[in-house]
C-alpha positions as CSV (number, residue, x, y, z in Angstrom):
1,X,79.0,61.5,32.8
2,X,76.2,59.7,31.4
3,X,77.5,56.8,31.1
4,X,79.1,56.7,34.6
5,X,75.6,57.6,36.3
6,X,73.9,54.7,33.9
7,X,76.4,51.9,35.4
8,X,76.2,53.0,39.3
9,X,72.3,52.9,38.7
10,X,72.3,49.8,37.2
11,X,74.4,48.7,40.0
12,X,72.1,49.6,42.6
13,X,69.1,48.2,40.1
14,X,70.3,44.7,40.6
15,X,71.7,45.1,44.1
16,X,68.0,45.8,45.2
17,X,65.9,43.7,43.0
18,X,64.8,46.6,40.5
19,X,64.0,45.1,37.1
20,X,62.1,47.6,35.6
21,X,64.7,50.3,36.1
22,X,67.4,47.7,35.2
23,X,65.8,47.2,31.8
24,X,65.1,50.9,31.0
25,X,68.9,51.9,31.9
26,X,70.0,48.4,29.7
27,X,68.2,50.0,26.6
28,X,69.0,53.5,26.9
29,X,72.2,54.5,24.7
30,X,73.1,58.2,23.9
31,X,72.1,61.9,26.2
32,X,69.2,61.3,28.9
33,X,67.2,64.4,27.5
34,X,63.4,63.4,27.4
35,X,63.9,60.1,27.6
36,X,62.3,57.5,29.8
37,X,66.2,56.9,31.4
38,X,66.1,60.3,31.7
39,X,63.2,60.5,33.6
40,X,64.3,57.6,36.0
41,X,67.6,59.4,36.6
42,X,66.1,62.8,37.3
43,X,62.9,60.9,39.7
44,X,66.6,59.2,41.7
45,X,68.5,62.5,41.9
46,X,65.1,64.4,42.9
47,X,64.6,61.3,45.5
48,X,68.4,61.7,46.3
49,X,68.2,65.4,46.8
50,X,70.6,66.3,44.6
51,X,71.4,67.3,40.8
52,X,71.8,63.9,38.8
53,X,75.8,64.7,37.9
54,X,76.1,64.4,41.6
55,X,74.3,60.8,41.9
56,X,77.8,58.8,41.6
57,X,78.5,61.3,45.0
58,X,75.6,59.5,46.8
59,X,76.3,57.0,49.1
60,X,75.7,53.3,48.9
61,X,72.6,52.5,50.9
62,X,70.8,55.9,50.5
63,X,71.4,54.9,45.9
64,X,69.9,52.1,46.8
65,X,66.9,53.1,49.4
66,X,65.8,55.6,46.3
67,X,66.2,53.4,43.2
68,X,64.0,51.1,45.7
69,X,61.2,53.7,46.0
70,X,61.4,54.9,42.1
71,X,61.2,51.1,40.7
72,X,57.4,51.3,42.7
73,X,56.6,54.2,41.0
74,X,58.2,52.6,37.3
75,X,54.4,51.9,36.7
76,X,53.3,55.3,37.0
77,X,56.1,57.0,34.9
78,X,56.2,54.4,32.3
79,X,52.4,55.1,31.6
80,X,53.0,58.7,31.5
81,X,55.8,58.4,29.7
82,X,53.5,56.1,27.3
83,X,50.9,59.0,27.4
84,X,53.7,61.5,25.9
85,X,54.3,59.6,23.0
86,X,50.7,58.6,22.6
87,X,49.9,62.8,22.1
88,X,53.1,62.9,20.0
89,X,51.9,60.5,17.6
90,X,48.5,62.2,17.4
91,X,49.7,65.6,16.8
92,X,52.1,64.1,13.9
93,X,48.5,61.9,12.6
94,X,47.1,65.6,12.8
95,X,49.7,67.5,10.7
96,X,49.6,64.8,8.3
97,X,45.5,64.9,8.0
98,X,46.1,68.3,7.1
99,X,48.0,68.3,4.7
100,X,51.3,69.6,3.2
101,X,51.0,73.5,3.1
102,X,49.5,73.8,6.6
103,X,52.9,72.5,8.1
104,X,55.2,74.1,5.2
105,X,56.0,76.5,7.1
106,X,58.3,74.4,10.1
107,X,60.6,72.7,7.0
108,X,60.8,75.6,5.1
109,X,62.1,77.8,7.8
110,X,64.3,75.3,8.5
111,X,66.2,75.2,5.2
112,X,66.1,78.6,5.0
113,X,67.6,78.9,8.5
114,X,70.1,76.2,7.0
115,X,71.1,78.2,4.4
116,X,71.1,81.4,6.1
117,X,74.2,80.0,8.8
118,X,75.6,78.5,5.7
119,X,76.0,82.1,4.1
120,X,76.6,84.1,7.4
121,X,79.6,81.2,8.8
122,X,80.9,79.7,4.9
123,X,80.1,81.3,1.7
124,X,80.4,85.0,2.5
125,X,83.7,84.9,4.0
126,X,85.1,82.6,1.7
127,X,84.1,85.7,-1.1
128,X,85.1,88.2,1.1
129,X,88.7,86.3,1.0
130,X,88.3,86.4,-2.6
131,X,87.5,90.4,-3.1
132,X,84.2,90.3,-2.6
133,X,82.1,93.3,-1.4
134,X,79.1,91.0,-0.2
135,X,77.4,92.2,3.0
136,X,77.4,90.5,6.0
137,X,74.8,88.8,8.0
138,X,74.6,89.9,11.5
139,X,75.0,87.2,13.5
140,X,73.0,88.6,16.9
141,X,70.2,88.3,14.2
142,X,70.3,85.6,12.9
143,X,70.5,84.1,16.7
144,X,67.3,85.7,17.3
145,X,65.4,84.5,14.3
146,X,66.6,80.6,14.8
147,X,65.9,81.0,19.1
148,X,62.4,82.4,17.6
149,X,62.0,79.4,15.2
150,X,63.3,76.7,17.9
151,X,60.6,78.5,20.3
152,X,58.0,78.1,18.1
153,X,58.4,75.0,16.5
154,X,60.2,72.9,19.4
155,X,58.2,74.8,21.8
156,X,59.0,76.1,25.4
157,X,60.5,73.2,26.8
158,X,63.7,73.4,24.1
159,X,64.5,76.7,24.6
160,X,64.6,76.5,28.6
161,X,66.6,73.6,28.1
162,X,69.1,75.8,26.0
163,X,68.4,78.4,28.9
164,X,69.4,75.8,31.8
165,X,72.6,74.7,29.4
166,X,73.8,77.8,28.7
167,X,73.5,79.0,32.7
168,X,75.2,75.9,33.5
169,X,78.4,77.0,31.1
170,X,78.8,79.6,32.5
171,X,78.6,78.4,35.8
172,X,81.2,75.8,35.0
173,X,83.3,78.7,32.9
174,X,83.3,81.1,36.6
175,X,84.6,77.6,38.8
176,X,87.2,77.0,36.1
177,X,88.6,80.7,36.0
């Protein structure tokens, strides 16, 4: 769907004289999750009134009236978007000042996440085909431990993502059934 909202605002960028947005959209490849696209598409569905899969819905004139008014606010979001990766930068300057046992803890939790999925999903049930008597990792804890880890290390914002993804699968599940 990405791809699809990209082109009709891209569209409506050049119909209405909106080089800014035109040259953010060109740029962008891949999901729109934090990015400045992103942020463009969610300011013309918010604009719009609507959730940004429903943008290619919208009709003609009112796409264009709101990638009109976002392109005079490109200014604002591209320095706040600048701002973001500005603190980004200085946290990762900050981690690094520190040095390497201060931030062990994020990598090494990490791996051993890794290899805990790789023993719960791979290696224990390939020896449990082959006799073994090895005891199995529950997987509701190991989900807990890794949503604990992604909250803490990827902060708030990740796991409401995962929140708002998994609420929306099940949404789309219940209209498909």
């Amino acid at each position: 769907m990405s791809a699809a909202i990209t082109s009709i605002l891209l569209g409506a960028a050049a119909k209405v004289g909106a080089p800014i947005i035109k040259n953010v959209l060109e740029k962008h490849v891949g999901g729109f999750a934090g990015t400045l696209a992103g942020t463009v598409v969610d300011q013309v569905a918010e604009r719009l009134g609507v959730e940004p899969e429903a943008i290619p819905a919208a009709s003609e004139e009112e796409l264009n009236d709101a990638v009109s008014d976002i392109e005079v606010q490109m200014p604002e979001l591209i320095a706040v978007y600048q701002q973001g990766l500005a603190g980004q930068f200085a946290l990762l300057q900050a981690e690094q000042a520190e040095g390497f046992w201060p931030s062990a803890w994020r990598w090494g939790w990490m791996y051993l996440l890794a290899f805990f999925w790789i023993c719960a999903l791979l290696i224990f049930p390939i020896a449990r085909a082959f006799g073994s008597t090895l005891e199995t990792m529950d997987i509701a804890t190991l989900m807990t431990l890794t949503g604990w880890f992604i909250g803490l290390y990827m902060g708030g914002h990740t796991v409401k993502e995962l929140g708002r993804q998994a609420v929306d699968a099940v949404k789309t599940w219940r209209r498909i059934r």
